[in-house]
ROSEGU-541050 format. One record per residue: residue in three letters; y, z, x of N, C-alpha, C in turn. Coordinates in steps of 0.02 Angstrom, whole numbers, plus 50000, padded with zeros to 5 digits. Atoms other than C-alpha are relative to their C-alpha. Layout:
REM residues N
ALAYZXYZXYZX/...
END
This chain:
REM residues 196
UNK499665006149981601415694854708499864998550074/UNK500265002549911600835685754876500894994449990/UNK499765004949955602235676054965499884994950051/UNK500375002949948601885660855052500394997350019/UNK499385001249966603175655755169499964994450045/UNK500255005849958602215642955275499384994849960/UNK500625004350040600875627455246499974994550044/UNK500345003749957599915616155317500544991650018/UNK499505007349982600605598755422499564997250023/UNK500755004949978599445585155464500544994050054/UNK499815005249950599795573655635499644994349980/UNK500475004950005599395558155572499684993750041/UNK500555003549956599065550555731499595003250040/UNK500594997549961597905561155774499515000249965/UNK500384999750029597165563155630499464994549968/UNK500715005250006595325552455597499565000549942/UNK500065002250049595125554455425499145004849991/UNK500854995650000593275566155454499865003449928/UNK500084997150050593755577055305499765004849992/UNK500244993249996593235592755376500325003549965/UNK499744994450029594875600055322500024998649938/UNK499874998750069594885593855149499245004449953/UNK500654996050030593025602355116500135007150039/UNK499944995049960593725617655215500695001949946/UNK499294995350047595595619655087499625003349951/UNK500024997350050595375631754977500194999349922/UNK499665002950074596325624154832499954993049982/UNK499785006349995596305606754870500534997550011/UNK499085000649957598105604754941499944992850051/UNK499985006649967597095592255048499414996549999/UNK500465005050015596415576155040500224994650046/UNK500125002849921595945564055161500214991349941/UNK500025006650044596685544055078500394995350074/UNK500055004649951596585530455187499855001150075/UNK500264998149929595785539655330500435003350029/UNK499654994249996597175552255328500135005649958/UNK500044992950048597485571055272500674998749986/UNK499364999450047598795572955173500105006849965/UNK499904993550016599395588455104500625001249948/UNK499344999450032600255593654948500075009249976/UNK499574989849972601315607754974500105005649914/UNK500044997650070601265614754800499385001549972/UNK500704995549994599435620854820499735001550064/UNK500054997049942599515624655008500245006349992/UNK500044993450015599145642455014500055002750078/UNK499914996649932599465643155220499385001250028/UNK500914993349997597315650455231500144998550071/UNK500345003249906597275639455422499304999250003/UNK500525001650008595635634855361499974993450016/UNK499805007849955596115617655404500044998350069/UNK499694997349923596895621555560499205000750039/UNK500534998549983595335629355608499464996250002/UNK500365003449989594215616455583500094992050028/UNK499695006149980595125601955633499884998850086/UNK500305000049951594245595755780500584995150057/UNK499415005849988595775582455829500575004450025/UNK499604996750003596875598455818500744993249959/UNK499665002050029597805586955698500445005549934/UNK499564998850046598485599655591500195006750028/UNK499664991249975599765615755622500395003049923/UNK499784998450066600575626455497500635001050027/UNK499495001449999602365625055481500565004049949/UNK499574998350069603835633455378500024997049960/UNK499725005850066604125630155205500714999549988/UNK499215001150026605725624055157500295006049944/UNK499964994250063605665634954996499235004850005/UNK500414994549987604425650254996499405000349925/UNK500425002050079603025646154861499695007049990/UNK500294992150037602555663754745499525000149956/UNK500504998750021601075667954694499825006249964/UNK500224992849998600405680654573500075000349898/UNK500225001450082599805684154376500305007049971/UNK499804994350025600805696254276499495001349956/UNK500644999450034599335704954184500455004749925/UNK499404995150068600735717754077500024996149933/UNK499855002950080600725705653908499275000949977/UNK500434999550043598885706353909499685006249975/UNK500314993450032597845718553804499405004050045/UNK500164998649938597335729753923499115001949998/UNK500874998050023595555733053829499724990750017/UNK500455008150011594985712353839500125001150078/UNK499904998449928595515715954051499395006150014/UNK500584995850008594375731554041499354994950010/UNK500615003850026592865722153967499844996450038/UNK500225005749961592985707454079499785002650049/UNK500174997949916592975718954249499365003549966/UNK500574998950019591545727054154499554998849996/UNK500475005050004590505713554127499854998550042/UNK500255000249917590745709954305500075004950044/UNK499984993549981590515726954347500395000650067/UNK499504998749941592035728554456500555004449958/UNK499484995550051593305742154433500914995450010/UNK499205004650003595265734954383500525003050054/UNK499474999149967596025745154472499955000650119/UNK500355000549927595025740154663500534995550032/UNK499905004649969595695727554772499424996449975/UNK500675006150007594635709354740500174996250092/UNK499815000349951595735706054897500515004850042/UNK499444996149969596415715255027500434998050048/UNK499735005749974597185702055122500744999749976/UNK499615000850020598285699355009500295003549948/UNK499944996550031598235714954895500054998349932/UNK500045001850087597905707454735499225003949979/UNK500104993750048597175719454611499314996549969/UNK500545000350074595295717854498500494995149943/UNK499715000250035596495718454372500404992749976/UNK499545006050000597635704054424499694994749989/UNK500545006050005596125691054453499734999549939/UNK500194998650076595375697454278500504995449963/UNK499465004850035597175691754208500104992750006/UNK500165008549978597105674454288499474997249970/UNK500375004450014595555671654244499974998849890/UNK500024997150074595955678554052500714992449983/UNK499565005950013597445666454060499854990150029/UNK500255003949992596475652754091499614996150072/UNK500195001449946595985652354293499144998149994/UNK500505002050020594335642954294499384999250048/UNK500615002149957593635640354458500285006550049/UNK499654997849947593845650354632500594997850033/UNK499235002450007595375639554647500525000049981/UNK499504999250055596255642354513500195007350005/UNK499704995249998596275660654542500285000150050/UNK499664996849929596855660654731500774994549970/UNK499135002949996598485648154669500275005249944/UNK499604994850035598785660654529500015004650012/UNK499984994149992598545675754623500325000250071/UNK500174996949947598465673454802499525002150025/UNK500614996649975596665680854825499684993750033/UNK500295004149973595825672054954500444995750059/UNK499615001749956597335665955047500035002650087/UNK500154999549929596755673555215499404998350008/UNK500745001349974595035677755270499704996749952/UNK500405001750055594375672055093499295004050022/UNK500774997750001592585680555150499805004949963/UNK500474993850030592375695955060500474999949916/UNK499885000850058593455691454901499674996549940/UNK500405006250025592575674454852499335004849952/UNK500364996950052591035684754767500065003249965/UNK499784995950052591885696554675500434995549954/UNK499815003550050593035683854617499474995849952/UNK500415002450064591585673354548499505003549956/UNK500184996650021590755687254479500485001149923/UNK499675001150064592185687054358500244995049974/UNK499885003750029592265671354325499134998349944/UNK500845001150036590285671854286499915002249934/UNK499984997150076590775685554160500204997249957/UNK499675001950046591935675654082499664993349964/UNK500285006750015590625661954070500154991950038/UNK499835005349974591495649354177499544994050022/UNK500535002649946590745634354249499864998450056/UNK499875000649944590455636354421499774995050043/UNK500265004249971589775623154486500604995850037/UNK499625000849933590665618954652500204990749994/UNK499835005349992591625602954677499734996650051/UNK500225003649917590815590354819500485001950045/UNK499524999149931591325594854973500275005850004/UNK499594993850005591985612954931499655005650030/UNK500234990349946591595629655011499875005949962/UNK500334993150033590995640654880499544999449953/UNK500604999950040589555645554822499805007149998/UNK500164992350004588895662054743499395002550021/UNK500354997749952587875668454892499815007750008/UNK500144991350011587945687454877499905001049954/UNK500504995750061586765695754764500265007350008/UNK499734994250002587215712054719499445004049953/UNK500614998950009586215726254649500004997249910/UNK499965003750046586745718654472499694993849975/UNK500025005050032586125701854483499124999650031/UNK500904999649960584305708254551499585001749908/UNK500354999550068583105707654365499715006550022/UNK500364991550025582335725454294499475000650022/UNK500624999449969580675718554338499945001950073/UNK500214998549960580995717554511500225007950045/UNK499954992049982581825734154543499485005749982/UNK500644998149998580345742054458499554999650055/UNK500265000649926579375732554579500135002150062/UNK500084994549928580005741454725500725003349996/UNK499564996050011580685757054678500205003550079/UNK499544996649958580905762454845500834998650024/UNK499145001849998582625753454842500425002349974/UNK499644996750072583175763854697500574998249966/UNK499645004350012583925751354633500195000849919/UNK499794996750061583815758654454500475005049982/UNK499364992849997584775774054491500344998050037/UNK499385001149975585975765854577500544997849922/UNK499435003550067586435755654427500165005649950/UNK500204997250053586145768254310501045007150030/UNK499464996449976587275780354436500684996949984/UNK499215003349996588665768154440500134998549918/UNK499584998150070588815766654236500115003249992/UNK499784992550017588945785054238500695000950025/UNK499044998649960590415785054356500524995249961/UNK499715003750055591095769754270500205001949950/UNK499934999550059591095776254104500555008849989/UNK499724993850004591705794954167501034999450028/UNK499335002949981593335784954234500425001949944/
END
């Protein structure tokens, strides 16, 4: 369970409508209409990814009135179809996907098993991604890849699946240059995997 206790506030006379921060939210919380940001507090996740790019310094983060909770009970589902999925996207369930915000393999698996569809959809049902977002974002779409999702990024959005891993490198080319040993890595890591 992430707690989010604060969220974004937009000065609207300062603000000039650029739209850095709405291709910079993580969820879409904001959108730029009539040449102002706007922000709805019921998918503000706090990141300051806004904040941060806001060249106007038009936006600060602010208490929330009520404390918005985040987070996917995974306990109803069957804990073998949770397995499978982190499998597929060869991540173990019981890792961190974030450590930011301490949400679990496991938990993101469940989100995405209960219907989370994009990299958006898991950080409002989990929390993952609600800080740094940098080192979660590929593992999360890694399991959304498994699950088949369609990832194809919204205009204007901030993710894209940029890290290759030794998984998504083809048989041919690890052959091709075995000095990477890129075969026995994989080969190592189903062994450990499977001895879990």
């Amino acid at each position: 369970m992430k707690v989010i206790t604060h969220l974004a506030q937009v000065d609207g006379d300062r603000c000039t409508g650029d739209k850095l921060c709405e291709g910079m939210c993580l969820t879409g919380a904001i959108k730029v209409v009539a040449k102002k940001a706007t922000v709805d507090e019921r998918l503000c996740v706090a990141c300051r990814k806004c904040m941060d790019v806001c060249r106007e310094a038009a936006v600060s983060i602010a208490p929330r009135t009520r404390a918005l909770t985040l987070g996917t009970d995974f306990s109803g589902l069957d804990p073998a179809a949770i397995d499978d999925l982190c499998d597929r996207a060869h991540l173990d369930p019981e890792e961190f996907i974030c450590r930011c915000s301490f949400t679990s393999v496991k938990e993101a698996a469940a989100a995405v098993l209960k219907g989370a569809r994009s990299p958006d959809d898991v950080t409002l049902m989990t929390g993952a991604r609600s800080r740094c977002g940098m080192y979660c974002i590929s593992p999360i779409l890694r399991l959304l890849n498994a699950h088949n999702a369609d990832l194809t990024p919204l205009e204007g959005r901030g993710w894209y699946n940029v890290k290759v891993n030794m998984w998504d490198i083809p048989s041919e080319v690890a052959r091709k240059y075995p000095e990477y040993y890129l075969e026995e890595d994989r080969e190592r890591e189903k062994t450990m995997s499977s001895s879990l």
